[in-house]
C-alpha positions as CSV (number, residue, x, y, z in Angstrom):
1,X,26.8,25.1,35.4
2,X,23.1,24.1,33.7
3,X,22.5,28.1,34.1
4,X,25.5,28.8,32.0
5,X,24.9,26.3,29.6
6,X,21.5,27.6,28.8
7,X,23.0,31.1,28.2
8,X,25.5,29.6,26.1
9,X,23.5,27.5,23.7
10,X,19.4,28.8,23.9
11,X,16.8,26.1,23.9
12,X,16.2,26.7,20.1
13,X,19.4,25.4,19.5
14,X,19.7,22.6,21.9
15,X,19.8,19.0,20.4
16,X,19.0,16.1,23.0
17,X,22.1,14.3,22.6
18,X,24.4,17.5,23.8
19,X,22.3,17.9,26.5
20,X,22.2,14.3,27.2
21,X,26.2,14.5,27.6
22,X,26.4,17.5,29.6
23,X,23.3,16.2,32.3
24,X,24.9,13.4,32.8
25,X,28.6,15.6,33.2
26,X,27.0,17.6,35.8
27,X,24.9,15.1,37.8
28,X,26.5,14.3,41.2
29,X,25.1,11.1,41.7
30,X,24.5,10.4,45.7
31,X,26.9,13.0,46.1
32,X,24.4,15.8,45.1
33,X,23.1,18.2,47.6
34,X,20.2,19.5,47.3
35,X,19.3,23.4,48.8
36,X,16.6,24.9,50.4
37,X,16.2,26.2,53.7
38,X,18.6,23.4,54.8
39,X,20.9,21.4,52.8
40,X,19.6,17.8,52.1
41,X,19.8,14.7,50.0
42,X,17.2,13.0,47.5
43,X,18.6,9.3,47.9
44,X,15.6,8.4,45.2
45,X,16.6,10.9,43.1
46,X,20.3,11.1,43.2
47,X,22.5,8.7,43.5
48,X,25.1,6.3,41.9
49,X,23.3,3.5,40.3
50,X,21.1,6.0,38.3
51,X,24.7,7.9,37.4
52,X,26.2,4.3,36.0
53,X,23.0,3.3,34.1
54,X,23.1,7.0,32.6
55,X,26.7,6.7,31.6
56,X,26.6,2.5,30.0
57,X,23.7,3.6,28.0
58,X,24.9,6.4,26.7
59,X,28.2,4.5,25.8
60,X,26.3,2.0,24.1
61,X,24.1,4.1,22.3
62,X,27.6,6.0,21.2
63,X,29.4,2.8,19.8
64,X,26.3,2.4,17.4
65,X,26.9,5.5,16.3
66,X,30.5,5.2,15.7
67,X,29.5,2.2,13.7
68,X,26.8,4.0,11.5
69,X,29.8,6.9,10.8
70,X,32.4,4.6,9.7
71,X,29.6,3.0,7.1
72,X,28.8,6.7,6.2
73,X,32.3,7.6,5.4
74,X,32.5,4.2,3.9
75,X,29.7,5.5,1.5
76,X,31.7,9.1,1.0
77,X,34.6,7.1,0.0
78,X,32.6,4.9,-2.6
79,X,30.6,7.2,-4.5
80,X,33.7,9.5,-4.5
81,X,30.9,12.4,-3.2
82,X,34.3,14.7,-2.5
83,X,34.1,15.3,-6.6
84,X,30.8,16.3,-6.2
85,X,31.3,19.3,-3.7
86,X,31.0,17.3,-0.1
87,X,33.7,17.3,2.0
88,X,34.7,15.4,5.0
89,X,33.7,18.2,7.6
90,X,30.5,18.7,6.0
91,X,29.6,15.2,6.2
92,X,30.2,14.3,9.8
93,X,28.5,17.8,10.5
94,X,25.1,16.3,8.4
95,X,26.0,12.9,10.3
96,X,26.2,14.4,13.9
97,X,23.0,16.8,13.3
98,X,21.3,13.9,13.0
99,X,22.8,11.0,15.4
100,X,22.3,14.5,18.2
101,X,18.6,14.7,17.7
102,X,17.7,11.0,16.9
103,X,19.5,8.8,18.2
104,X,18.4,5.8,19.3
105,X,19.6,2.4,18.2
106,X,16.3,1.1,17.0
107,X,15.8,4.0,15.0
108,X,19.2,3.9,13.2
109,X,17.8,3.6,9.4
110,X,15.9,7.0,10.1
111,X,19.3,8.7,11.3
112,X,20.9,7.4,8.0
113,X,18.2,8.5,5.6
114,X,18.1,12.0,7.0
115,X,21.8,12.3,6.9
116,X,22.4,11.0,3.7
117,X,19.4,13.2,2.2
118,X,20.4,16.0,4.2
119,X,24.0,15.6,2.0
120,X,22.7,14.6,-1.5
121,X,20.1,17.5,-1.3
122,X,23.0,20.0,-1.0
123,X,24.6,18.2,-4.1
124,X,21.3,18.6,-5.9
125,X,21.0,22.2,-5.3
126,X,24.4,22.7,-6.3
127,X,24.3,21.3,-9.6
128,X,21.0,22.9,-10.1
129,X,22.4,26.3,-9.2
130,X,25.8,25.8,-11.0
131,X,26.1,28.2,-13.9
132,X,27.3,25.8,-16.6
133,X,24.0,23.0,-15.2
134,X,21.5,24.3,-18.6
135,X,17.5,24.6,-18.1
136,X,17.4,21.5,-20.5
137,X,20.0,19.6,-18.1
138,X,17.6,20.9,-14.8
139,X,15.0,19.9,-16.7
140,X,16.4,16.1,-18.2
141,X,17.3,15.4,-14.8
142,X,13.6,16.3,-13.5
143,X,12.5,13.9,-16.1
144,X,14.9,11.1,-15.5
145,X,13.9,10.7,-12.0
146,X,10.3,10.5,-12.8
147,X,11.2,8.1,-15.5
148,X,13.0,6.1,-13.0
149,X,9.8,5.6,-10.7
150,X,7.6,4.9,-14.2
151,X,9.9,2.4,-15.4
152,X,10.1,4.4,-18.3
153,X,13.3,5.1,-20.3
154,X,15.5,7.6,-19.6
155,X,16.4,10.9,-21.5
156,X,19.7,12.0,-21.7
157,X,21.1,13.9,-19.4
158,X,25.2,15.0,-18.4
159,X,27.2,13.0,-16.7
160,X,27.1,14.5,-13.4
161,X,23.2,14.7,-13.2
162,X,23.3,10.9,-14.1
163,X,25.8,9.9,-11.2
164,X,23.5,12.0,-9.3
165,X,20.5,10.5,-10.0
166,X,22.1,6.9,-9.6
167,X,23.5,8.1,-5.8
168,X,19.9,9.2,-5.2
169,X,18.7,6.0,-6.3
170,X,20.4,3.9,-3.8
171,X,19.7,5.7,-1.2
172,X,16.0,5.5,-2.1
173,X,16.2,2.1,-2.3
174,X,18.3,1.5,0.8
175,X,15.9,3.8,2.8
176,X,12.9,1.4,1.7
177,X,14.4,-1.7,2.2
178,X,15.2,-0.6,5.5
179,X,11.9,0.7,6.2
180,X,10.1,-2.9,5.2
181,X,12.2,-5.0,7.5
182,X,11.2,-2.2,10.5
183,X,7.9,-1.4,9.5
184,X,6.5,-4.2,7.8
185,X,5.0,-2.2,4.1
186,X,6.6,-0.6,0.9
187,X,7.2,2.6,1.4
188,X,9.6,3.4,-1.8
189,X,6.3,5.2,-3.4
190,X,6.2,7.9,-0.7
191,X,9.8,8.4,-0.5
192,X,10.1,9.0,-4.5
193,X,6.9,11.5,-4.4
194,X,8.3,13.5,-1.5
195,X,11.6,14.0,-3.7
196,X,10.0,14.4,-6.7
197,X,7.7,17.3,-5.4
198,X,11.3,18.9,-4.0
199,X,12.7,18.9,-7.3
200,X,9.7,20.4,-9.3
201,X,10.3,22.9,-6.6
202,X,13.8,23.6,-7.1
203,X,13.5,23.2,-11.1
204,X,10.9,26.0,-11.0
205,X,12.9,28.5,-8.8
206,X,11.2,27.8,-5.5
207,X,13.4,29.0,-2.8
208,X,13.8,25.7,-1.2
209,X,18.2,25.2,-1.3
210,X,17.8,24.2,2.4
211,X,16.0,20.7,2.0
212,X,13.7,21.6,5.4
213,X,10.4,20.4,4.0
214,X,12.3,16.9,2.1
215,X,13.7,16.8,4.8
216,X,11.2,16.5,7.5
217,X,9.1,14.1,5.1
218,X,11.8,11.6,4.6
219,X,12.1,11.6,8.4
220,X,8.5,11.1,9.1
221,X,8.0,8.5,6.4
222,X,11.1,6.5,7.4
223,X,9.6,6.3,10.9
224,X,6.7,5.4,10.0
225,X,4.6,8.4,11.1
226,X,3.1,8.7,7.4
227,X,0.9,6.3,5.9
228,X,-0.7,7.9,3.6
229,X,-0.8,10.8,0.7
230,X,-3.3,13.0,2.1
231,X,-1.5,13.1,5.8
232,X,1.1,15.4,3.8
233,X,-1.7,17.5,1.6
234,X,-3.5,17.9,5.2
235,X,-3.5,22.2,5.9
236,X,-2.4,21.8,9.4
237,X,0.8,20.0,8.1
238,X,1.0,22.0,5.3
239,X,0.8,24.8,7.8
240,X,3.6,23.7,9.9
241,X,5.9,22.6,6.7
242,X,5.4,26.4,4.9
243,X,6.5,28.4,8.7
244,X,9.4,25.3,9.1
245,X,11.1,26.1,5.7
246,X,10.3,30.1,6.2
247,X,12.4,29.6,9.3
248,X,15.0,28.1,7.4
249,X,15.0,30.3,4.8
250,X,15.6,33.6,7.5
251,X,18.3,31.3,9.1
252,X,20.3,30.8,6.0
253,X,20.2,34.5,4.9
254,X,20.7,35.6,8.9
255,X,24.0,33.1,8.6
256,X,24.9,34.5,5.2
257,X,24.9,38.1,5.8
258,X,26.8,37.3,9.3
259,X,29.6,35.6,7.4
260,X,29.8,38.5,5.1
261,X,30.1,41.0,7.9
262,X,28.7,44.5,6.6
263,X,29.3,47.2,9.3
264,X,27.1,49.8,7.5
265,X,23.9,50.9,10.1
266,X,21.3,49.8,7.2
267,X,22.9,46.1,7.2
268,X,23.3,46.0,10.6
269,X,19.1,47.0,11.6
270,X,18.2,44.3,8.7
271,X,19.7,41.5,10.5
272,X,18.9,42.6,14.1
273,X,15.1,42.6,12.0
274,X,15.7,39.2,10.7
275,X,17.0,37.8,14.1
276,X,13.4,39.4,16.0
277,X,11.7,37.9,12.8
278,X,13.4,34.1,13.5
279,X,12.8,34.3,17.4
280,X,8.9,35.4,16.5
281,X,8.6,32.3,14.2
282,X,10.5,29.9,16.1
283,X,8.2,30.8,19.2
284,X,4.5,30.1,16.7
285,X,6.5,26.9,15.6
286,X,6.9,25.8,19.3
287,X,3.5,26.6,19.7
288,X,1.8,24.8,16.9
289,X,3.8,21.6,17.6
290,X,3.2,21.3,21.4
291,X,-0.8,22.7,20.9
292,X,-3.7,19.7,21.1
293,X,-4.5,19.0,17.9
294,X,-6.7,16.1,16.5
295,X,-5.3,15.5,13.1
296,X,-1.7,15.6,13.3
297,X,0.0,12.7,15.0
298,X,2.1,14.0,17.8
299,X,5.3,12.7,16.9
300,X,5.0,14.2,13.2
301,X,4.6,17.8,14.1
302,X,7.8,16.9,16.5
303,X,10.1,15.9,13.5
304,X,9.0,19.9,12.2
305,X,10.5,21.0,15.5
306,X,13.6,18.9,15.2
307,X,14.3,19.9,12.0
308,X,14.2,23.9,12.9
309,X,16.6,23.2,15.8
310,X,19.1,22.3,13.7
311,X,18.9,24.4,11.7
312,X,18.7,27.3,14.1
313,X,22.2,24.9,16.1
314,X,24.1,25.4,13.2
315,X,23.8,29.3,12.7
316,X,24.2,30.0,16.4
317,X,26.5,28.3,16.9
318,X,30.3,29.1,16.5
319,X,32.6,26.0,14.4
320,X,34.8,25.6,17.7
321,X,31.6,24.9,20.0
322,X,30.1,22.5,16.9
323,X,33.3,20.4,17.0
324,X,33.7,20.4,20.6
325,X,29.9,18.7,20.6
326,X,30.7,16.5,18.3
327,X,33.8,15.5,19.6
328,X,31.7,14.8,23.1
329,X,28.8,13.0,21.6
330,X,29.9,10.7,18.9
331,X,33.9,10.4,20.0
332,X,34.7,10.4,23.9
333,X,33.5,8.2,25.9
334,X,31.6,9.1,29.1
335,X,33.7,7.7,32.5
């Protein structure tokens, strides 16, 4: 069984919650025999009270996250986000991406920030890219964000990029508040430069619609894992954040031209190219986050990996096997 999973869904694209689930599906408990040249039993290893533990903990861990989804839809609903382009689906898939890779209790504001980014980033880019959005409204929105953090009065801007920019707001805000009750310091400073540097990005044509680098800051300031301005501008992470958002970049065009389904020879050698090309840079990712290193923290060149995987889960894998693993993690109980 663990064989065929690992052919089924490639280490790249395995989040720790799935696997989680399925371990604890497959282990026998006591009634697990082992082989080798005889068949045996590891009492110390197997057995029942390990398999209960396993299965209450997990259970738990699931009810907070049934909690945090009902106070995320509770958001959708609120701010109306449907009008803006989000739909249900896409929401619980930005939820589950999230609650599947972080997700323990303690660390619940971090899950929220990074799925609620995660799905105002894709309304960002979207009104950005829309064709009747003007440079001057790109641009007024840009300056009304800055303004925000300045204190400074607003320009005007349309009525969309307002709401926007309001939506964005609270979640900033919620994010910090959160932040100083866990970790003890402001961090609303860090949070607001990390999105401002995304959206000089994306208002000067950067190819940055995925949200990998905002989104692997948020994460890593949320947690606690930045302190200060210069860990970002540091070349190793720098480093790690330009081959993270390449990879991103090759997934999204690798999904895209999949979806679009050319059967011409040309087309087809371009993405078997671009599928050698993700597998090359996923590998030097891997190795750059698990290598020694005596500048970045540990668990910040982690959040780089974690970020990838998604991304890399959510173009290999097909919509039937996504729903069926969030169906497993966040809905049905283990018994």
């Amino acid at each position: 069984m663990q064989i065929t999973k690992g052919l089924e869904l490639p280490w790249y694209a395995d989040l720790p919650r799935v696997e989680a689930r399925f371990y604890i599906e497959q282990y026998g408990g006591a009634t697990d025999v082992w082989i080798g040249k005889t068949l045996y039993r590891m009492p110390d290893i197997s057995n029942n009270v390990y398999l209960d533990l396993a299965k209450l903990d997990y259970n738990k861990c699931q009810a907070q996250h049934q909690t945090e989804w009902n106070e995320f839809e509770e958001w959708f609903a609120n701010d109306n986000l449907q009008e803006l382009g989000i739909t249900r689906k896409y929401l619980l898939h930005a939820y589950f991406l999230a609650a599947a890779t972080i997700f323990e209790p303690e660390r619940s504001n971090v899950i929220l920030a990074w799925a609620k980014s995660q799905i105002i980033c894709k309304i960002t880019v979207s009104y950005f890219n829309h064709e009747i959005t003007s440079s001057e409204e790109r641009i007024a929105f840009l300056a009304n964000f800055i303004n925000s953090i300045n204190g400074l009065t607003k320009t005007k801007s349309s009525k969309t990029g307002h709401r926007i920019l309001n939506i964005l707001s609270r979640i900033l805000d919620q994010a910090s508040t959160d932040a100083w009750g866990i970790l003890g310091r402001d961090i609303s400073h860090q949070l607001h430069n990390a999105w401002g540097a995304w959206l000089m990005k994306l208002n000067r044509g950067v190819k940055c619609d995925e949200g990998a680098e905002l989104l692997v800051n948020i994460i890593n300031i949320c947690a606690g894992h930045i302190v200060s301005e210069e860990s970002i501008l540091h070349p190793e992470y720098q480093r790690l954040s330009k081959l993270t958002n390449k990879i991103c970049q090759q997934l999204q065009w690798y999904q895209n031209e999949k979806v679009l389904g050319k059967d011409d020879c040309s087309a087809e050698n371009i993405i078997m190219k671009c599928s050698r090309e993700i597998e090359q840079n996923m590998q030097a990712l891997v190795e750059l986050v698990f290598c020694e290193s005596n500048v970045a923290n540990k668990n910040v060149k982690q959040t780089f990996l974690m970020v990838a995987k998604t991304f890399y889960y959510g173009v290999n894998c097909s919509r039937e096997t996504i729903d069926f693993h969030i169906s497993k993690v966040l809905f049905e109980r283990v018994v």
